[in-house]
N, C-alpha and C positions, 0 to 999 in steps of 0.2 A: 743138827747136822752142821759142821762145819762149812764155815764158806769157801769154796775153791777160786783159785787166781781166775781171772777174767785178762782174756789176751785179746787184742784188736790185729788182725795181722796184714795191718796197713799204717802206711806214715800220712795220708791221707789227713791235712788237720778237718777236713769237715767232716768227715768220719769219726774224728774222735771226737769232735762237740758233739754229734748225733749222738754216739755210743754212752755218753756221758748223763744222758736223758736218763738211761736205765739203768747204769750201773756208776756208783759213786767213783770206786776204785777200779780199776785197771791198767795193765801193760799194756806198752805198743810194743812192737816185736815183727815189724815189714816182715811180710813174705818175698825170696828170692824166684819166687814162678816167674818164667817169662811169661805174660803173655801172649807173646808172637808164639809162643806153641800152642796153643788152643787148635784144633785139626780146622782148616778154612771150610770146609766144607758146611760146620754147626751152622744153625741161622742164630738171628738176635739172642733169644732167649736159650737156647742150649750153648752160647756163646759166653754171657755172663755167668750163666750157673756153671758151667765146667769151670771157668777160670773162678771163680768165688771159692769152689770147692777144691782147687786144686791145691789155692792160696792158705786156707785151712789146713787140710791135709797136712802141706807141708811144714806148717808151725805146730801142729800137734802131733806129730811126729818127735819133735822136740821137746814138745811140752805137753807129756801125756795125759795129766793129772788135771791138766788146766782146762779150760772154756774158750775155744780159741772161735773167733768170729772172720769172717773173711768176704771182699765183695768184691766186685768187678763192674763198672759202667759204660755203658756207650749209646752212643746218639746212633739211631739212626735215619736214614732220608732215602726214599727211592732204592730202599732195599740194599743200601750201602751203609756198610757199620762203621760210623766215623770214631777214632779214638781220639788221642791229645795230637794235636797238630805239630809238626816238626818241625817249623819257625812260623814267620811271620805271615810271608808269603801261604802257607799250609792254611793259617789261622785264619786268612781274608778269604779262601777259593772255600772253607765249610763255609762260615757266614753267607757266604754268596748263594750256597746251595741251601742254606737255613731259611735268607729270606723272606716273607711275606705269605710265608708257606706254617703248615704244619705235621711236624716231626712225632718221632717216639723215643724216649731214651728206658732205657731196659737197665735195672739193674739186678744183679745175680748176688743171693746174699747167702752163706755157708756154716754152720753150727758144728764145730768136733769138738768131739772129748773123746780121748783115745781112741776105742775102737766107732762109736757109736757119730752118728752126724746127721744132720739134714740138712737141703738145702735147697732153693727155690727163685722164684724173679717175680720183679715187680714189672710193670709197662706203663708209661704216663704222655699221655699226648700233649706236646710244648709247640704254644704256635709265637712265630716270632713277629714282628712288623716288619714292614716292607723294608730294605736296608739299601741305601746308595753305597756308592764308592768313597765319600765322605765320611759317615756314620762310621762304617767298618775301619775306617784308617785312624778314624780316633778310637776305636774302640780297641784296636790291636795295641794301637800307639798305650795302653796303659798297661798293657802285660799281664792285661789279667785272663787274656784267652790261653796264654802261652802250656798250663798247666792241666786246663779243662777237658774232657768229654764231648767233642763238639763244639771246641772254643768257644764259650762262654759260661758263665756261671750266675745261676737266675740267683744264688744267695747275694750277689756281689752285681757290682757297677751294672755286668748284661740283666739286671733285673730290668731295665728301661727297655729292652728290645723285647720284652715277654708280652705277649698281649692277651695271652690266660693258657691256662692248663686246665687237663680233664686226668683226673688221677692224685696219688699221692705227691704232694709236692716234695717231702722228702729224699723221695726215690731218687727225683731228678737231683736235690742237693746229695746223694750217693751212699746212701741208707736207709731203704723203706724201714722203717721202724714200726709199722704195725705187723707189716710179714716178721720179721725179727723179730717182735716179741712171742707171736705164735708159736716159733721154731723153738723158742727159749723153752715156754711153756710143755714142750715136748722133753726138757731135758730136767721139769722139776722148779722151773727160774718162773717166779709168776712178780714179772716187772711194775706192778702197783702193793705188791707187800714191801714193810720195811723193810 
C-alpha cells in the first residue's frame, strides 16, 4: 500500500518535534480555525476536541487524500480555560493564578482523511511551585510565556516552576502521542512498524 502524505495542521514547532516521533515525513499546513469560535458554553475537554477537530476538518478538506492531524491545548485553573496570554501583563495575572497550586491542561487531538476522522483529549494534572512577583517578572521578562497555553512551557525554561505531573507529559508539551498513536492505529498507521 502506498504511503499517503502526513499533514500537521499546526505551525506549532513542538507539535511538529512531537509529530516527528512517529512519522519521518510530513507537511505542515496551519489550520485557519479560529479558535474564538469554539461555542463558550463546551467545558475543557469538548473545548479541545471540538477545536482539534475543527482544525482537521478544515485542512482535509483541502487535502482529501492526505492524514491530516490537528490539536488544540489549554490550561486550566478554577474551572477557567486559560489560553496564550495577550501580553505581558496577561502572562503574569495566569502565573499568579498557576501558582503554588495545581492545574489540568487538556489537550484535544484530531485524525481525518477525507471522509473518515477520530478524535479525543488527553488531561494531565501540572502543579506549579509557589511563584512571587519576582519569579514571574523574570519569567515573563524571557518571552517564553508570550506563546504558551497558560504562559509557560514545562519543555522550556518554565520547567523550573514544575514541581511534577500526574499524566502524560507530552499532552502538556501539546501532543499526547500515545492517544495519537491509538487514533492512528484506527486509520491502518501502526507507529512502531517501519
Amino acid at each position: 500500500m502506498p504511503r499517503r502524505e502526513v499533514i500537521l495542521a499546526s505551525a506549532s514547532p513542538r507539535r511538529r518535534e512531537l509529530l516527528s516521533l512517529i512519522f519521518g515525513e510530513f507537511r505542515i499546513v496551519p489550520s485557519g480555525f479560529d479558535e474564538r469560535l469554539v461555542p463558550p458554553e463546551l467545558g475543557p475537554s469538548e473545548h479541545v476536541t471540538h477545536s482539534a477537530l475543527m482544525k482537521a476538518r478544515d485542512i482535509a478538506a483541502q487535502y482529501p487524500e492526505a492524514l491530516v492531524v490537528g490539536a488544540d491545548t489549554v490550561v486550566v485553573v478554577d474551572s477557567t480555560i486559560l489560553g496564550k496570554p495577550l501580553d505581558a501583563a496577561d502572562a503574569a495575572r495566569m502565573l499568579r493564578m498557576l501558582g503554588g497550586r495545581t492545574h489540568q491542561v487538556y489537550t484535544g487531538v484530531a485524525v481525518a482523511r477525507g471522509e473518515s476522522e477520530a478524535s479525543g483529549f488527553e488531561c494531565t494534572d501540572v502543579s506549579v511551585r509557589a511563584l512571587d512577583d519576582a519569579i514571574i517578572a523574570r519569567y515573563v521578562a524571557t518571552g517564553e510565556p508570550m506563546d504558551k497555553a497558560g504562559a509557560y512551557a514545562i519543555q522550556g525554561r518554565g520547567s523550573v516552576l514544575i514541581t511534577g505531573i500526574d499524566g502524560c507529559y507530552f499532552n502538556v508539551v501539546g501532543l499526547p502521542i500515545y492517544r495519537l498513536s491509538r487514533m492512528l492505529e484506527e486509520f491502518g498507521i501502526h507507529p512502531l512498524e517501519g
